[in-house]
N, C-alpha and C positions, 0 to 999 in steps of 0.2 A: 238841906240834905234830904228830911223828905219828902220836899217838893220835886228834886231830882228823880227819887226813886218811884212817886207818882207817877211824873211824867213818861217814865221808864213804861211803867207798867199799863197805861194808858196807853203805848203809842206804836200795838200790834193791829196797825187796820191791815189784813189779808185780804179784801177785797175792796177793787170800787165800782161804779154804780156809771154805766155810761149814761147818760142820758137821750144822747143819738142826736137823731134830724128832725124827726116829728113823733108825735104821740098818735097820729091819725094811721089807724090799719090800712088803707085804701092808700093814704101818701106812701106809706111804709110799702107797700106790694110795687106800686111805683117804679121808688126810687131802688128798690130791690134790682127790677129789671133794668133800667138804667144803668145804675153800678155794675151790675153783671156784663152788662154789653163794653161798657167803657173799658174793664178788668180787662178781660176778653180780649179787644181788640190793643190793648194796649200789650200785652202778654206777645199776642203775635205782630205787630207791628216791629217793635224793638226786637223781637228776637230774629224776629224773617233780614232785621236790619245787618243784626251780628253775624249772620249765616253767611249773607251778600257781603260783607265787608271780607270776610274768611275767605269765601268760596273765589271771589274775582282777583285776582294778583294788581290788575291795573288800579286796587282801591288801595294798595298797602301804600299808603303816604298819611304823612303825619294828622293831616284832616281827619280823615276816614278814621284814624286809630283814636282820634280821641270821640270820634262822632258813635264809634263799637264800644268806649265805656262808658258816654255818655245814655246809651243805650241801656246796658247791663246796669247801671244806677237807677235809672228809672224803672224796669223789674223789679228791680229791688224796694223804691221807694213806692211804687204803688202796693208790693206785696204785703210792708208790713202791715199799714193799715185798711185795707178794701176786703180783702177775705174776712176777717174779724167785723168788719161793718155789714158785710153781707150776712154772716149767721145771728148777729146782733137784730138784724132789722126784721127777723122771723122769731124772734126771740121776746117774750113778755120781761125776762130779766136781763139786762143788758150789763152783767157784768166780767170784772176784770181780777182776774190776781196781783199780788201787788208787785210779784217778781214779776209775772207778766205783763205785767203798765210798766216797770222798769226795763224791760229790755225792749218792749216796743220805742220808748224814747230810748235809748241808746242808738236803735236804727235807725230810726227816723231821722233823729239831727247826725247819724253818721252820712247818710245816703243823701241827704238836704245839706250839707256842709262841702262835702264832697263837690257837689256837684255845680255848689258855686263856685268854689274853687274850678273847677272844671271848665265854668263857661268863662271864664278870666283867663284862663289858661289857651280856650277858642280864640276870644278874642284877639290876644296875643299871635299866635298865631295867624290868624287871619292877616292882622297891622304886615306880620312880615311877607305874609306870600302877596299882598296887594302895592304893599309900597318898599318894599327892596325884592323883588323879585327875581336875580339875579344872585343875592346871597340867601337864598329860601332854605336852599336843602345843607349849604354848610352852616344854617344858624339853626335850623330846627333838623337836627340828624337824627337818627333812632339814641341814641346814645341820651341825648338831650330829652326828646319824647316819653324815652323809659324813665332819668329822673325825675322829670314833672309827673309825672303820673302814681312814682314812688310817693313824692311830694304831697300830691294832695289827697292821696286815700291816705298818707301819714298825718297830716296835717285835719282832716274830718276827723279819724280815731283819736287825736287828742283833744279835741273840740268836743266830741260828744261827750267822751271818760268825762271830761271835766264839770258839764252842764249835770251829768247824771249823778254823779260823785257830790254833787251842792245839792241834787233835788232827795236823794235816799239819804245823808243824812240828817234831816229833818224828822221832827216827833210827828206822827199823824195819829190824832187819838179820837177826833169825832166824826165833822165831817169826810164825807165819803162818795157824793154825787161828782161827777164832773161831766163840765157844760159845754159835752162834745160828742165826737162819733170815735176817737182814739182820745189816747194819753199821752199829752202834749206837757211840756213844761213848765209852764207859764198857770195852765189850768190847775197842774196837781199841785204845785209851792201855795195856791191861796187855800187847800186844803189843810193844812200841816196847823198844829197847835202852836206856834212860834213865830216869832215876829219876823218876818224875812221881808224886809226893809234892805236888807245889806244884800239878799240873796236875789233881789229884784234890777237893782242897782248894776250886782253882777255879771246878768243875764242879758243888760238891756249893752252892758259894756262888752259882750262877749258875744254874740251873736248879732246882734242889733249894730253891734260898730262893724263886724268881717260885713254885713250885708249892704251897708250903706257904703263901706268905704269899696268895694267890690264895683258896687253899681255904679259908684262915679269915675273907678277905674276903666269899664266899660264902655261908657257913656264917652267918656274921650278917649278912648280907642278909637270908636264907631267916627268919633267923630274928625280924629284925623286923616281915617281911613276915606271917609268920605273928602276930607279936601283932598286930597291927592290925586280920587279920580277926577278934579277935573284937567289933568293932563293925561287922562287916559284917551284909547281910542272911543267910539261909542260901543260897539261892541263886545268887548271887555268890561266896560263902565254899566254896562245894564247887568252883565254877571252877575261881577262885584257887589252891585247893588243890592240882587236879589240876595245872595249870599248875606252879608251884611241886613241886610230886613228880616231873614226868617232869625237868625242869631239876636236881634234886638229885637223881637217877639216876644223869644223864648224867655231871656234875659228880665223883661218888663213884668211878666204872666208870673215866673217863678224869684225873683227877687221882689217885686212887689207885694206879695205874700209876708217873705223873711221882715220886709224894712215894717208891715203896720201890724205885723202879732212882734216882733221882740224889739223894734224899739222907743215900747211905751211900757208902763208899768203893768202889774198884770188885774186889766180891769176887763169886765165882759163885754164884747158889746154884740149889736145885734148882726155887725159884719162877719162876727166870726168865723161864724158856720159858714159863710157864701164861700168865705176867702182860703177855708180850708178845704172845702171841697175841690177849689181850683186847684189849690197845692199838690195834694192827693191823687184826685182822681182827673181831673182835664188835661195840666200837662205834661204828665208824663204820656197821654194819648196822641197830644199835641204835635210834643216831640217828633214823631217818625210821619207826621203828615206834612210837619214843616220844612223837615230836612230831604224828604226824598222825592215830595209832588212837584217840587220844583227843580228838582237837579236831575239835569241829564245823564251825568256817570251812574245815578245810583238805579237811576229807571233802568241805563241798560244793562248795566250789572244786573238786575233781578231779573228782566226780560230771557239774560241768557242762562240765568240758571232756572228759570221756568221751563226754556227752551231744551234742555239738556237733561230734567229731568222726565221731559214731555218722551224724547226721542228714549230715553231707559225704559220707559216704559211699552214705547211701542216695540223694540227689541222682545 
């Protein structure tokens, strides 16, 4: 009993202690401006996305509507952690509140959760418009598109509650550094004064299995997709392709991340940081270079709303 009430009173840590990317001033100015450009271009990439998906009528098909949330997730998922890493990296103390380390992982694995769910949901999609293309629009209607998308921002918000709900109830009573540039879940559970053995276990069952069994769901998708076309024309077949390529990009860059930080126990390694920064800050940038440099509807979809804003302006 008064070891419970020890532990009690030991285990108000209110702040933690990032540790960041480097300790070098000169890296730290850097990687300042890097971040900054990346934020930046990521911010208007995706949104200039959602504007052109809104603004053209010829984009409202189910593609486009999930390519405009898959966008808005990605604002989302570079916001929580990159502004925080930018005032960090000007910063001698690099720390965090504890409420505030809590609700950046509540984001983070909502808008990371989400969003693979999202790209399975692509995928799917894709499988239909390439290989029954004839039942496209009565298999994937708006009616259908709205449930999925209920779906899996439901289906992120119970996933995160859940991860967040195992990590705050733990004792944290000494240490206080974590061996990062945000507050991840895996980093702050080796913080905690209690055995989380079971809480690791959990973590790797619960995030680590949606990411692995996600990616093999994918993985053959793409790849029935790809038998199919070889009864296609050539010209449709190199579309398809390209489609299919920048989708198994994305998928590879941002599920590759999820499968080597959750599902391994939670130990440090020197990949970390590389493999978070990819997470974070590359492709959510990625995103809107992959999906738009290469497709024709989205180019002239933007062309004519540059075009239109051009002529408003000479009015």
């Amino acid at each position: 009993m008064e070891e419970a009430v020890l532990l009690n009173q030991t285990s108000l840590v209110t702040y933690f202690r990032l540790r960041g990317l480097s300790v070098n001033q000169k890296a730290q100015i850097a990687m300042f401006s890097m971040f900054l450009i990346f934020y930046v271009l990521t911010l208007i990439g995706n949104i200039l996305i959602i504007i052109t998906i809104i603004y053209d009528h010829r984009l409202h098909i189910p593609m486009y509507f999930f390519l405009s949330n898959l966008s808005f997730i990605d604002v989302c998922h570079s916001t929580v952690t990159i502004p925080k890493m930018l005032r960090d990296t000007l910063s001698k103390e690099k720390l965090i509140s504890f409420d505030a380390c809590v609700t950046q992982m509540f984001f983070l694995h909502l808008s990371a959760c989400t969003e693979i769910f999202l790209l399975t949901v692509m995928a799917y999609d894709r499988y239909v418009a390439i290989c029954k293309p004839l039942q496209y629009m009565i298999v994937m209607n708006w009616k259908v598109c709205m449930l999925l998308a209920v779906a899996l921002w439901t289906g992120g918000t119970i996933h995160s509650i859940a991860l967040t709900s195992l990590t705050i109830k733990l004792p944290y009573c000494g240490p206080d550094e974590i061996d990062n540039f945000f507050c991840d879940v895996p980093q702050v559970i080796k913080l905690a004064c209690s055995d989380t053995h079971v809480i690791e276990i959990l973590i790797v069952s619960n995030s680590g299995l949606i990411s692995v069994v996600c990616f093999v769901v994918l993985v053959v998708s793409y790849a029935v997709i790809l038998v199919s076309l070889r009864q296609q024309i050539s010209k449709g077949r190199r579309k398809a392709l390209s489609t299919c390529a920048a989708h198994l990009a994305v998928v590879t860059l941002f599920l590759g991340h999820c499968i080597f930080i959750y599902s391994r126990p939670s130990t440090s390694l020197p990949e970390d940081k590389v493999v978070s920064v990819f997470f974070t800050a590359v492709t959510p940038l990625l995103n809107p270079i992959i999906y738009t440099l290469r497709n024709e509807e989205m180019k002239s979809a933007f062309n004519k709303l540059v075009g239109r804003k051009e002529r408003k302006e000479e009015k």
